[in-house]
Residue frames relative to the residue before (quaternion, step in Angstrom):
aa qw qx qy qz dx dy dz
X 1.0000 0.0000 0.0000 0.0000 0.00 0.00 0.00
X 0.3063 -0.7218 0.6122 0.1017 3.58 -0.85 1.17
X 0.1041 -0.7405 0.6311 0.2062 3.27 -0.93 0.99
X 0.4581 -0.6267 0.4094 0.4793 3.73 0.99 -0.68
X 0.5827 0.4586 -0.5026 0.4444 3.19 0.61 0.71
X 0.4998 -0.7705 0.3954 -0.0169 3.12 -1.35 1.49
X 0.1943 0.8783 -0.4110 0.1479 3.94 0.70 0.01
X 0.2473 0.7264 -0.6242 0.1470 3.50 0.29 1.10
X 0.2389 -0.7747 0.5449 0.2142 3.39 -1.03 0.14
X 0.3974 -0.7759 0.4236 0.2460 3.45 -0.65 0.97
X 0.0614 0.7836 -0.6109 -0.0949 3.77 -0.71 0.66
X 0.3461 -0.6638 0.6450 -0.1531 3.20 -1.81 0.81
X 0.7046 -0.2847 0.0097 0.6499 3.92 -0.04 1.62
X 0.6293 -0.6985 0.1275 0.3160 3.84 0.56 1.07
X 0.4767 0.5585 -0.5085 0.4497 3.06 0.76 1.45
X 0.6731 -0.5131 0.4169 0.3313 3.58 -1.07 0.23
X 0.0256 0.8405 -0.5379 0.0599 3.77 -0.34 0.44
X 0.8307 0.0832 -0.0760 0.5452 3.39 1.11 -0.34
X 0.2003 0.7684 -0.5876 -0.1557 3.55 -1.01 -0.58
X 0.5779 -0.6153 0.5357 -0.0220 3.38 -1.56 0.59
X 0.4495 0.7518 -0.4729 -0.0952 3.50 -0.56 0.31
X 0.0972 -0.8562 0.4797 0.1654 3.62 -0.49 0.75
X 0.3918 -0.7878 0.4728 0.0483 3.33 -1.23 0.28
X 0.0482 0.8240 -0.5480 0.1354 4.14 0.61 1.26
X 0.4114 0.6851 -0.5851 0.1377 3.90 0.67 0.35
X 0.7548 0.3588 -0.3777 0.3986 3.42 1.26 -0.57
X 0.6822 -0.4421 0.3980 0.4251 3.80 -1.69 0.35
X 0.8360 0.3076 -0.1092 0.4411 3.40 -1.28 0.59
X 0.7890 0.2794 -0.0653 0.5432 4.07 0.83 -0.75
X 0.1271 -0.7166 0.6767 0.1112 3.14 -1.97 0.20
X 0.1996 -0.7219 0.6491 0.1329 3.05 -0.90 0.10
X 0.0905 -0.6274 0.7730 0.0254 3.73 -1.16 0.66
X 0.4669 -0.8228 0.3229 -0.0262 2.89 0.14 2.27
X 0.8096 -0.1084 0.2987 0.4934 2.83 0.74 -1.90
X 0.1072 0.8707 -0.4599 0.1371 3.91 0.17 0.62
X 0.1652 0.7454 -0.5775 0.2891 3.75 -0.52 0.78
X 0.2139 -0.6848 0.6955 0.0405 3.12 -1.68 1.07
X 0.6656 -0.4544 0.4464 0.3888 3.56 -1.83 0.56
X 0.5123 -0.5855 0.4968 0.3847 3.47 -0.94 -0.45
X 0.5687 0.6119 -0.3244 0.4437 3.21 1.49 -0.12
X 0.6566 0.6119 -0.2010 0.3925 3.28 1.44 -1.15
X 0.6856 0.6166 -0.2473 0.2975 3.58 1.45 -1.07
X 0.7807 0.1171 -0.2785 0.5471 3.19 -1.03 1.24
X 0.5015 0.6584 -0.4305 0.3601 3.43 0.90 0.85
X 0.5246 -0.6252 0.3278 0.4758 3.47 1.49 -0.39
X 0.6288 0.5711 -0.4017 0.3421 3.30 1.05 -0.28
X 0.3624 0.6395 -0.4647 0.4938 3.90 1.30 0.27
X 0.6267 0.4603 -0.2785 0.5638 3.75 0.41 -1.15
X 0.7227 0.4465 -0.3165 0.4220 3.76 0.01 -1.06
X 0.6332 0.5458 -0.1618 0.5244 3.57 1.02 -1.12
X 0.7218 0.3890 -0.1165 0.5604 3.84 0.32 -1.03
X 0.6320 0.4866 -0.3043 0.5207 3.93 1.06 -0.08
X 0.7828 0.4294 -0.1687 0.4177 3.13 1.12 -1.03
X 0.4315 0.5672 -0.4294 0.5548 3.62 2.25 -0.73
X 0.7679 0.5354 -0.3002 0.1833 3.37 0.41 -1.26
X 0.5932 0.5833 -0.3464 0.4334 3.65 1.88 -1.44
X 0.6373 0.6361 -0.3720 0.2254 3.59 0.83 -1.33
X 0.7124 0.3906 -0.2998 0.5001 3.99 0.77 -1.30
X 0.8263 0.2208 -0.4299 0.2893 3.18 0.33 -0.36
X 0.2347 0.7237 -0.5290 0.3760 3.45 1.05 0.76
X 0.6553 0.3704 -0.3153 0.5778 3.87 1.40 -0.51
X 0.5979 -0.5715 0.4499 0.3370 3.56 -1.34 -0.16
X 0.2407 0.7412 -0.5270 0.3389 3.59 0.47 1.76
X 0.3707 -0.8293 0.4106 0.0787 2.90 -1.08 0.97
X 0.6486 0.1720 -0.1013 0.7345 3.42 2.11 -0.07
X 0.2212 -0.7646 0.6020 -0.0630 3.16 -1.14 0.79
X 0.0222 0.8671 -0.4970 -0.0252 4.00 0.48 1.14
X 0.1939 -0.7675 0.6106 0.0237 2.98 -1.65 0.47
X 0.3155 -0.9051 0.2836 -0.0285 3.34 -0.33 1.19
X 0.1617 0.8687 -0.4682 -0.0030 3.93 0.88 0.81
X 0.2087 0.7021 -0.6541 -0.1888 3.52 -1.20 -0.56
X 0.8657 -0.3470 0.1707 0.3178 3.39 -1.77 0.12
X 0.5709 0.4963 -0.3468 0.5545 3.95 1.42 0.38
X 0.4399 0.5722 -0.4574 0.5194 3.55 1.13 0.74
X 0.6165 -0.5574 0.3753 0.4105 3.55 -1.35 0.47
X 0.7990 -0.3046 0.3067 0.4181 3.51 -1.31 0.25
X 0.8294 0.3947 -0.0397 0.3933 3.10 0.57 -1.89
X 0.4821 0.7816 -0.3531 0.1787 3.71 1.17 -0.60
X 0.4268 0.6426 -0.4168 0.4809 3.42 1.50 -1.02
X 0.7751 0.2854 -0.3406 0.4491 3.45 -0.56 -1.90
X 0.6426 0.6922 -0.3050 0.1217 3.63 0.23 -0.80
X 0.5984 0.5079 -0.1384 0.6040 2.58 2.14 -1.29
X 0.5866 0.5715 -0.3053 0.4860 3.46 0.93 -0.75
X 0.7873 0.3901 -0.2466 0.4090 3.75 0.83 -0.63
X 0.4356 0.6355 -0.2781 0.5736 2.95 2.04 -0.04
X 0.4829 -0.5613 0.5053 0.4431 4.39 1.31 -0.42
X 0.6092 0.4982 -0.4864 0.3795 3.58 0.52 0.18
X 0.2623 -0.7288 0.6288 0.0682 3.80 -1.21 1.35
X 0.4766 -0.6658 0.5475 0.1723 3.15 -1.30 0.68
């Protein structure tokens, strides 16, 4: 049973390094729920690789917005990051 929530985690020389989570249960939207790298992973590229792929999946359905969700327990840098990623505030 598919609820539409997405939650893979990304792994890298077999440990976890990243994970993802999106949300399509409602009509018309997504949500990219949750999303976060190790500390090991940052400023390695694997944020870009991760955040490209949260982003291709919802709109691969028929949605018409696509949200994203930060506050002040995110890294320093995540704003601009997200912002360079097409996400507006």
């Amino acid at each position: 049973m598919s609820l539409g929530v997405d939650s893979p985690a990304l792994r890298h020389a077999e440990a976890n390094v990243g994970l993802l989570e999106l949300d399509v249960r409602q009509p018309g939207t997504g949500e990219l729920a949750d999303f976060g790298l190790t500390s090991g992973a940052i400023g390695q590229g694997i944020g870009r690789a991760l955040v490209n792929a949260a982003i291709g999946r919802p709109w691969s359905r028929p949605i018409e917005r696509l949200w994203l969700h930060t506050c002040t327990l995110d890294h320093p840098a995540a704003l601009d990051f997200y912002r360079r990623s097409r996400f507006e505030p």
